[in-house]
N, C-alpha and C positions, 0 to 999 in steps of 0.2 A: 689530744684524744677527746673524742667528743662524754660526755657525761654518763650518756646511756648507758655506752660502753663499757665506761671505769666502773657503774653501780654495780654491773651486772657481774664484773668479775670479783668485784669486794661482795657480793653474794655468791656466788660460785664459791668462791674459798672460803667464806667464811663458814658456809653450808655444807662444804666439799660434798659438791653437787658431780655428779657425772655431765659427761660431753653434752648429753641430750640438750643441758637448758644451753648451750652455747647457741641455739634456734630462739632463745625470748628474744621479742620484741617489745615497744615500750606498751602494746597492747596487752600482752602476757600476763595472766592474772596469776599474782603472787599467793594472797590467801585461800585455801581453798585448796589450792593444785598444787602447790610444791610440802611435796609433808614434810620433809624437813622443816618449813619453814611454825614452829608453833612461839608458842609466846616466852618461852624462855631463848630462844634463838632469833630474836625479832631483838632482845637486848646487847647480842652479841654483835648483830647487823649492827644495830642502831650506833656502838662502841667502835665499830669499824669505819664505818663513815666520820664519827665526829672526829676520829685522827687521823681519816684519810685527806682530808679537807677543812682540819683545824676548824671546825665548827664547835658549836655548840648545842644539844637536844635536850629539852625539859619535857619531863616527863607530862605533860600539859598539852604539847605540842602533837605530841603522837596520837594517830586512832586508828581504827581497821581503814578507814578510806586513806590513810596514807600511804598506806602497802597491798593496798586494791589492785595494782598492776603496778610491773616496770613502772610506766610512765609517770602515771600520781607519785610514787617513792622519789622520781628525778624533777620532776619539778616542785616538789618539798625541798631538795635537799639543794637543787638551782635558788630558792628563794633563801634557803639557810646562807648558800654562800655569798649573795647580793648583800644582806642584811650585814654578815661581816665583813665586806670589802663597804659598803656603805659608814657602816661604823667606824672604822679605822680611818677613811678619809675625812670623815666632819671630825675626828679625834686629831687629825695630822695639823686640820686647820685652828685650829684653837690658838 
């Protein structure tokens, strides 16, 4: 399944958003236009991702342009998972 895809429905559920956002695309401006979305439910995101794809998020790492739309949140979280599939292989070669 492509990324975009899986973000969106680990936000849908996490948000238990109605059908409507089944229509974002990765243009889709997250802050702003989804009220569900505020900053104690940006934690709950963020919580969902890191066990949907065994990653890891510091608090550091986050800002409003990471959840600027679909697209920036999937390609944060496309480079979260390179970093740990990158990690794990120089970790295999050791």
């Amino acid at each position: 399944m492509k990324l975009d895809i899986e973000i969106k429905k680990i936000i849908k559920r996490t948000l238990v958003l109605s059908d409507q956002y089944d229509a974002m695309t990765t243009d889709t401006y997250l802050l702003g236009n989804i009220s569900e979305l505020d900053s104690v439910s940006i934690v709950s995101v963020i919580l969902a991702l890191e066990e949907e794809f065994s990653i890891s998020i510091h608090d550091d790492e986050i800002s409003a342009a990471t959840f600027k739309t679909l697209g920036t949140l999937v390609q944060f979280i496309q480079k979260k998972i390179t970093e740990k599939t990158t990690a794990t292989v120089v970790q295999g070669c050791r």
